[in-house]
C-alpha positions in Angstrom: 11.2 2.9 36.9 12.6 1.3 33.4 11.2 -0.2 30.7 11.9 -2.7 28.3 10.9 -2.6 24.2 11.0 -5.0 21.3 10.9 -2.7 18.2 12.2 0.2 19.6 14.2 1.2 16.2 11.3 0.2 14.3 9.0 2.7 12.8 6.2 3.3 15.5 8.9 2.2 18.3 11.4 5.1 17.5 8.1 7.4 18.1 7.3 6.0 20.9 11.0 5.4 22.5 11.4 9.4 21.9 7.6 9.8 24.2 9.4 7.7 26.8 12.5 9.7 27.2 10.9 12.4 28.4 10.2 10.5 31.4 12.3 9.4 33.8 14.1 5.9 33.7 16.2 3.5 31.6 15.0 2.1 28.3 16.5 -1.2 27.4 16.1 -1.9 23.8 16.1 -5.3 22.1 18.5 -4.7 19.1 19.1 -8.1 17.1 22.8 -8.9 16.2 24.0 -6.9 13.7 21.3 -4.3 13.9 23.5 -2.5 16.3 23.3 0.9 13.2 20.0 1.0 14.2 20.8 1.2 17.6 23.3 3.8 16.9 20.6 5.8 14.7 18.2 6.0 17.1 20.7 7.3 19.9 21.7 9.8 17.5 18.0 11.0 16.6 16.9 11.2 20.4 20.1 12.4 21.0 18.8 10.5 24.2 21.2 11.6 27.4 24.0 9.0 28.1 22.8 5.7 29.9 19.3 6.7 29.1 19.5 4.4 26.3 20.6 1.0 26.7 21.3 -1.7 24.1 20.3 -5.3 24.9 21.2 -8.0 22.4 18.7 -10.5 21.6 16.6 -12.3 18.9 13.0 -12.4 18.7 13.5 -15.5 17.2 14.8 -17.7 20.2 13.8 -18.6 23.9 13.4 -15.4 26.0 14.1 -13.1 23.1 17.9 -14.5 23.3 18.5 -12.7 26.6 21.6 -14.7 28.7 20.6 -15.8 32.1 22.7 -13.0 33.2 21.4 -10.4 31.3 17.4 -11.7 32.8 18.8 -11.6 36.3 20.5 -8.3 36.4 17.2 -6.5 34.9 14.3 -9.0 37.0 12.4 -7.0 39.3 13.4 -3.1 37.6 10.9 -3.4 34.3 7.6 -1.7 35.1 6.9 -1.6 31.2 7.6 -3.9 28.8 6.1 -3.0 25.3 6.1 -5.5 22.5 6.1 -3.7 19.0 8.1 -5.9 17.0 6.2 -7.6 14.5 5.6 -8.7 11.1 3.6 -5.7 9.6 4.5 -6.8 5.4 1.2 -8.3 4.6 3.2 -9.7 1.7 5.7 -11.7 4.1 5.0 -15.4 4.0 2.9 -17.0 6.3 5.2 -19.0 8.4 7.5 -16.1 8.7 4.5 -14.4 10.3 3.8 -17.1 12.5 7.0 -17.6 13.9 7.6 -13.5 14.2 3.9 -12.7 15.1 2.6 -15.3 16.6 5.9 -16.8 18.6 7.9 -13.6 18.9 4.8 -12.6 21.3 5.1 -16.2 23.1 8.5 -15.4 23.7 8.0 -11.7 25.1 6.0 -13.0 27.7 7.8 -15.8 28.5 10.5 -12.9 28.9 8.3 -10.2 30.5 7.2 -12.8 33.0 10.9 -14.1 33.9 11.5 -10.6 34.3 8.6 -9.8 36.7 7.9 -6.9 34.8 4.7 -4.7 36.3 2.6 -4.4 32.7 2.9 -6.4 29.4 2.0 -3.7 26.7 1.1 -5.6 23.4 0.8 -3.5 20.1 -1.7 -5.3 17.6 -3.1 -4.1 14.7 -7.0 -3.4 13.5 -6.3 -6.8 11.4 -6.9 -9.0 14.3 -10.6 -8.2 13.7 -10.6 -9.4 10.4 -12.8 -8.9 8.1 -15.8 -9.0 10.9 -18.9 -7.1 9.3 -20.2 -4.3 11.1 -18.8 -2.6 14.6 -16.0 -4.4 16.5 -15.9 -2.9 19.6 -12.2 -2.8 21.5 -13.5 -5.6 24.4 -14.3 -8.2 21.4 -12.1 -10.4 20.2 -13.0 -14.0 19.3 -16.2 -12.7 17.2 -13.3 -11.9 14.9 -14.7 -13.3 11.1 -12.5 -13.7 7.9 -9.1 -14.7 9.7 -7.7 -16.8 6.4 -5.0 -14.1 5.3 -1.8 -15.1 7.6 -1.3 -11.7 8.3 -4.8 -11.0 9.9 -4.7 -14.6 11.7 -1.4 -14.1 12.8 -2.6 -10.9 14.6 -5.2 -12.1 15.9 -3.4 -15.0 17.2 -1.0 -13.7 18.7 -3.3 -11.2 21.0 -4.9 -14.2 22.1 -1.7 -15.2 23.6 -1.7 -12.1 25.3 -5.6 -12.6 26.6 -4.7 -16.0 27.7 -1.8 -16.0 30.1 -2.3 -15.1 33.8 1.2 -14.0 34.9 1.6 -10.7 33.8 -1.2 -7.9 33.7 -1.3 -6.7 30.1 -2.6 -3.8 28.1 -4.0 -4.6 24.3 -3.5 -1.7 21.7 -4.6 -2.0 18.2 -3.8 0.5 15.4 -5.2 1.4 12.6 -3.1 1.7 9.2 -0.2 3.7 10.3 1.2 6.5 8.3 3.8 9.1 8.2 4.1 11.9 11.3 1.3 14.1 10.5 4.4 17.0 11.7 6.6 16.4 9.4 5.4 13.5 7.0 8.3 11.6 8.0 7.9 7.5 6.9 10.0 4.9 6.1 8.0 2.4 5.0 5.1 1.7 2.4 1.3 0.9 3.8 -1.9 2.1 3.2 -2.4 4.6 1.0 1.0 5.0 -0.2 0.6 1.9 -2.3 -1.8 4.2 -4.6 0.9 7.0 -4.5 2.3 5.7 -8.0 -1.5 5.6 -9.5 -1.9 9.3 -8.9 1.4 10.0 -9.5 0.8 8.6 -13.0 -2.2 10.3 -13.0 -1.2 13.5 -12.6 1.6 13.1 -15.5 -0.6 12.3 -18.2 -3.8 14.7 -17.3 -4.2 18.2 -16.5 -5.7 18.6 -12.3 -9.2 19.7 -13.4 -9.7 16.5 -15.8 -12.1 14.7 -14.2 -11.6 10.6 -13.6 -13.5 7.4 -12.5 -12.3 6.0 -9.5 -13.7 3.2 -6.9 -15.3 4.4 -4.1 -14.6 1.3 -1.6 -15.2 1.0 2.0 -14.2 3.2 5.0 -10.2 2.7 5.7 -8.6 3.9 8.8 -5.6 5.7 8.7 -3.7 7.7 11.9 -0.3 9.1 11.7 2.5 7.3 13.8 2.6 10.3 16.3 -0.6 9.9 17.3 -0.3 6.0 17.6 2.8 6.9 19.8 1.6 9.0 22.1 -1.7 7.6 23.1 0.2 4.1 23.6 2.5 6.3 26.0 -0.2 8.0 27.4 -2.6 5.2 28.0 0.4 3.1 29.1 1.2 5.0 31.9 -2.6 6.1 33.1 -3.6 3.7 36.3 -6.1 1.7 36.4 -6.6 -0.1 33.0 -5.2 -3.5 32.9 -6.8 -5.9 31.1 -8.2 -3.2 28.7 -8.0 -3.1 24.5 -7.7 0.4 23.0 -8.5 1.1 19.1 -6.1 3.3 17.7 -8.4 4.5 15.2 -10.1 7.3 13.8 -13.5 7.8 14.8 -14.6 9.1 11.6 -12.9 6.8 8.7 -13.2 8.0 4.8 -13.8 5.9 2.2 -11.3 4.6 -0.1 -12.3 7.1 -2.9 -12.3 9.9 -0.5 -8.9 9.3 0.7 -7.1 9.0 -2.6 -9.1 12.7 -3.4 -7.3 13.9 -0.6 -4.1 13.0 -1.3 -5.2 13.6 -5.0 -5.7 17.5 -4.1 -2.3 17.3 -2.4 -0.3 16.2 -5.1 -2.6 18.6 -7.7 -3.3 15.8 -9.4 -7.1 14.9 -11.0 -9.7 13.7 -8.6 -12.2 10.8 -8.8 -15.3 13.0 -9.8 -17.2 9.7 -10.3 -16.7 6.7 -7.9 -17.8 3.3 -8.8 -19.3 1.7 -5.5 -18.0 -2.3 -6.0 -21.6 -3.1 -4.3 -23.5 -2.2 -7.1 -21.7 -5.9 -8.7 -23.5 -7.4 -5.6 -26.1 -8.6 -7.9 -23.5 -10.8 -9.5 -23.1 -14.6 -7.5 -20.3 -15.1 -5.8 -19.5 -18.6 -7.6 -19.6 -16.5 -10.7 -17.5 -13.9 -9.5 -15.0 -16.4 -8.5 -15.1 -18.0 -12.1 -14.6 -15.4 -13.6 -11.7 -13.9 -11.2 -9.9 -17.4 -11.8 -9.5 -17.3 -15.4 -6.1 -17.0 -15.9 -6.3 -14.4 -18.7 -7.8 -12.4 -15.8 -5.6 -13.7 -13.4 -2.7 -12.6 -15.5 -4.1 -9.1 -16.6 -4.9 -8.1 -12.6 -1.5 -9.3 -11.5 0.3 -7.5 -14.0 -1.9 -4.2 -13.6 -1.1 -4.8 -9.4 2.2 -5.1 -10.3 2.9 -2.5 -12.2 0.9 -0.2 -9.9 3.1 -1.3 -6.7 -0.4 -2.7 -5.1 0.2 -5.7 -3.8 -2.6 -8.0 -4.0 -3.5 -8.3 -0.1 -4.2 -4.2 0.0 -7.2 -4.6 -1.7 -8.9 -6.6 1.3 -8.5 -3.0 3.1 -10.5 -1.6 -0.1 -14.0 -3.8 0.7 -13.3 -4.4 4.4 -16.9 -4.4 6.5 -15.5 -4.0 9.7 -15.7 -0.3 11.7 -14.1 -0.2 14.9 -15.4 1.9 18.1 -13.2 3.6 20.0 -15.2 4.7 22.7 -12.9 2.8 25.3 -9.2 5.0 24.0 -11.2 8.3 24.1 -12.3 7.7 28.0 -8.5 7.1 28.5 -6.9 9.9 26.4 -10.1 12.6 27.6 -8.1 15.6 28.6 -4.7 14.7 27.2 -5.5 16.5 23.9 -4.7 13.5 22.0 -6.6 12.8 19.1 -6.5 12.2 15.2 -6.0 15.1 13.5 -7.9 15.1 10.3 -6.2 13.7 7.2 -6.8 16.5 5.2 -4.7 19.2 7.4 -1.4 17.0 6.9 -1.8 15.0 3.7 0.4 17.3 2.2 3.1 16.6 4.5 2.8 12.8 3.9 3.0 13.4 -0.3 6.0 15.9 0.0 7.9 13.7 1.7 7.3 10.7 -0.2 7.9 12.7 -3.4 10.8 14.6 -2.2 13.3 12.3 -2.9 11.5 10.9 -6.5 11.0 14.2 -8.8 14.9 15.0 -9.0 14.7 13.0 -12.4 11.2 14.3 -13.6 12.9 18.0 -13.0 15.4 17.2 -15.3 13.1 16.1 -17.6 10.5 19.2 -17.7 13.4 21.6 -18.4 15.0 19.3 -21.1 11.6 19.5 -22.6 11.7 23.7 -23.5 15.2 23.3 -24.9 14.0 24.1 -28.6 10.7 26.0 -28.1 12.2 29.7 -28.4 13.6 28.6 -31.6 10.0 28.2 -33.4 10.9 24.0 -33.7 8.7 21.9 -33.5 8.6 18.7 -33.4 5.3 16.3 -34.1 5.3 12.5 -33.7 2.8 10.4 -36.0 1.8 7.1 -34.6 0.6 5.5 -38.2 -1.7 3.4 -37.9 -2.1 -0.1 -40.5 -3.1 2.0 -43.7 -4.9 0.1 -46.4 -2.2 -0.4 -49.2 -1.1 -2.8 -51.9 1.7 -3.8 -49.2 -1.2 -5.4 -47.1 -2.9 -6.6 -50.1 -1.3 -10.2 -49.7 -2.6 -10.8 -46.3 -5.9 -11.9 -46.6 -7.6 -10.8 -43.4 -7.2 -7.5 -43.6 -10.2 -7.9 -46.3 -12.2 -8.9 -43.1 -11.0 -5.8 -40.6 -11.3 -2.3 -40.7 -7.8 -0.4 -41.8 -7.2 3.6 -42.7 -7.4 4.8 -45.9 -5.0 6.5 -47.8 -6.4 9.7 -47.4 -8.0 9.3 -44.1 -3.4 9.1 -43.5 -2.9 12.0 -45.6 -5.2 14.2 -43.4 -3.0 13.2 -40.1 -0.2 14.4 -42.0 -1.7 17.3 -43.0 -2.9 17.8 -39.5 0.7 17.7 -38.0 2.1 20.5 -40.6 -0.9 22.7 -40.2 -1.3 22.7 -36.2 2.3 21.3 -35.1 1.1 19.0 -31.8 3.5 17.5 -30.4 1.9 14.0 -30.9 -1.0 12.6 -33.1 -2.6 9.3 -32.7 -5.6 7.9 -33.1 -8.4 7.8 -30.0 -7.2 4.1 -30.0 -3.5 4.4 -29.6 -4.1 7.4 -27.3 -5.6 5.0 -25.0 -2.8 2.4 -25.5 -0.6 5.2 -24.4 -2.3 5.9 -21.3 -2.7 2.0 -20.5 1.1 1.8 -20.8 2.0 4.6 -19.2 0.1 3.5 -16.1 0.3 -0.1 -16.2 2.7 -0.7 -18.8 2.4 -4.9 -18.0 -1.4 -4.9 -18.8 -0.3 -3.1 -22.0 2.2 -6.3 -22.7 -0.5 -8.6 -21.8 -2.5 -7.4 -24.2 0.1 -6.9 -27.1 1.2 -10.8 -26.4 -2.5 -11.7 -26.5 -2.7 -9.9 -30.1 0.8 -11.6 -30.7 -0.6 -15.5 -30.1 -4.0 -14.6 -31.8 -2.1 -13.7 -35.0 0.7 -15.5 -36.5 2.7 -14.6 -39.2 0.5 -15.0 -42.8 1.4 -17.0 -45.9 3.1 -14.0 -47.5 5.1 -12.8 -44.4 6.6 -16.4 -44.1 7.5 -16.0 -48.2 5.2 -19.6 -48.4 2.6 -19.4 -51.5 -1.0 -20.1 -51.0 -4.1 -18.5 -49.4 -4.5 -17.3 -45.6 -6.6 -19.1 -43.5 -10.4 -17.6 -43.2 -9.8 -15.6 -40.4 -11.6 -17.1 -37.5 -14.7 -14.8 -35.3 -12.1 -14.0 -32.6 -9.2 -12.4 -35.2 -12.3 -10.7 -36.4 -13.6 -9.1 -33.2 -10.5 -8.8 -31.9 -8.7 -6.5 -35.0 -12.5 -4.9 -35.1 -11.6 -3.3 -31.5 -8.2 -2.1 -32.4 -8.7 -0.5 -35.8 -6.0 0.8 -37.7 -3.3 -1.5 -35.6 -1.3 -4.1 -37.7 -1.5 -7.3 -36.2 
């Protein structure tokens, strides 16, 4: 018996090609040209037995996966297995990328696995060829599938279809949930998931102490399993008789809501939980056509794509936030009963996930903390003032700071005063404190708002040296230097 895998040195294909090798036969593995390091790298991980392992050179991208006549003819007839991981799984990749890769790589597999005569055609999906189908897809739908406009999600489903629709080759569907690090050792190497929020309570953690509590969204339930248990029930179920023909959810039978998850990995990283979650279907009141208005106006276009941006979150994730769907799994539990397979909970290897993520990020922010006690022994102290606009004969020129609220002199004077007497390292007002925080965690939202101030506010009579009055300041300078008192603008 052999076996034959596309995306054997990707991430869910190097756990899975170390599940085969402790079985018997070869395992030919589809390396693209010059991706023979990966090759190499996954030899030396599995430190896989001489001739167990067995590079094939191809390209997902042409006819028959590249393979020479030759090459089909000397392996036709010894494949029992063929699995298919290779795949687009970016959902920021482009959409005809993912529908040459996705939706033609599978074409080609089978056109391969068939000209091969290979016993099953394993096919690894994805949870996203549901969707975004409201309420319980169970593992023998498939074209009830609802909300298919994302590439990536159409694309997966497409591409299973393929897969449904040939007759040549018996075939075996599995589809995954959002894949994660080995709940073992917390070994990833890519970002999905959850991990896109890593940086938020990262942030988080930085500027408030653990017990601070924080508002946070509670969104729908989002399935998460680790890659070793997507590995070996695809080995597992793979090699039980009997199911052709069959789709298996790799899910978790229980899924935890968005705000639940990011607590989790909130009390892994000790940083502050969401102790209040907004539900987003309390804004269900709201029309839709209104939403949509409202979401289009580019000064909200611009401020979400920033805060996304500076967050790491690409804009696609947050379909995963307010997905409907739930997915039984009532068909991969019958397979794996007895195997002792299952998902372990999220909570017993969270930590794992975090530490190796952060591992390889805090050398710097080490540095930093001890920098920080240099002087303190030393009775030095040192306190930074962010001054406000205080009311002076300076400003007096500038007409519309008669319409807008500035410090006093002596409300100044007691900041000083404040700083000699109790030596903090920084005093601000509640204002600038929250411009802090806002740039700290999404410093881009901060700019959009400081070029917004920027364009609202030109240069006065005085500050361009030209005589005359100011212009009446209009409502908007008004309201706008109302809600940021004590900044010059």
């Amino acid at each position: 018996m052999s076996y034959f895998i596309t995306g054997g040195t990707g991430f869910i294909g190097r756990h899975l090609v170390e599940r085969l090798l402790a079985r018997s036969g070869k395992i030919h593995v589809l390396v693209r040209k010059g991706s023979e390091a990966k090759f190499e790298e996954l030899q030396a991980r599995t430190a896989a037995p001489k001739g167990r392992l067995v590079k094939v050179t191809g390209d997902l991208a042409k006819p028959r996966l590249g393979l020479t006549p030759a090459a089909i003819a000397a392996l036709r007839g010894k494949v029992k297995h063929f699995f298919h991981l290779a795949a687009i799984y970016d959902l920021t990749t482009d959409a005809d990328t993912q529908q040459d890769i996705n939706v033609g790589g599978t074409q080609r597999a089978l056109e391969l696995a068939a000209a091969l005569n290979a016993g099953t055609f394993h096919h690894v999906s994805s949870i996203a060829a549901a969707g975004l189908y409201p309420g319980v897809f169970k593992e023998d739908m498939f074209s009830e599938a609802e909300g298919l406009e994302d590439p990536y999600f159409r694309t997966k489903h497409d591409s299973e279809g393929l897969v449904r629709a040939q007759r040549k080759i018996p075939y075996r569907i599995y589809r995954p949930a959002i894949v994660v690090g080995d709940s073992r050792t917390g070994e990833i190497d890519k970002i999905d998931g959850p991990y896109y929020f890593f940086r938020l309570i990262k942030k988080t953690r930085e500027l408030l102490p653990q017990w601070m509590p924080t508002i946070g969204i509670e969104g729908s339930r989002i399935n998460i399993v680790p890659v070793d248990f997507v590995a070996a029930a695809i080995d597992h179920i793979g090699h039980k008789r009997g199911l052709d023909g069959h789709t298996f959810h790799l899910t978790d039978p229980a899924p935890q809501r968005v705000g639940e998850v990011l607590n989790t990995f909130a009390r892994a990283a000790h940083a502050p939980e969401m102790t209040m979650r907004v539900d987003a279907r309390m804004f269900a009141f709201v029309p839709p056509a209104i939403r949509g208005v409202v979401g289009n106006l580019p000064p909200v276009k611009r401020f979400t794509h920033m805060v996304m941006k500076d967050l790491g979150i690409p804009r696609e994730v947050l379909k995963y936030i307010s997905s409907p769907t739930r997915f039984d799994t009532r068909e991969a539990e019958r397979a794996l009963k007895g195997s002792g397979i299952s998902v372990p909970p999220l909570e017993t290897y969270a930590w794992r996930l975090w530490d190796y993520w952060e591992r390889p990020k805090s050398a710097l922010d080490a540095f930093a903390h001890c920098a920080q006690g240099e002087f303190s022994d030393l009775g030095i102290a040192f306190t930074t003032i962010n001054m406000p606009l205080v009311r002076t004969a300076m400003i007096g020129p500038t007409k519309m700071y008669d319409s807008v609220p500035t410090l006093s002199p002596e409300e100044a004077a007691d900041m000083i005063v404040a700083a000699i007497i109790k030596r903090p390292s920084r005093i601000a007002t509640r204002l600038g404190v929250f411009s802090a925080v806002l740039n700290a965690v999404a410093p881009k939202a901060y700019e959009v708002v400081m070029n917004t101030a920027y364009n609202l506010f030109p240069d006065s009579a005085a500050a361009k040296g030209m005589k005359g009055r100011d212009e009446k300041p209009s409502n908007e300078q008004v309201a706008f230097a109302a809600l940021m008192r004590g900044v010059h603008w």
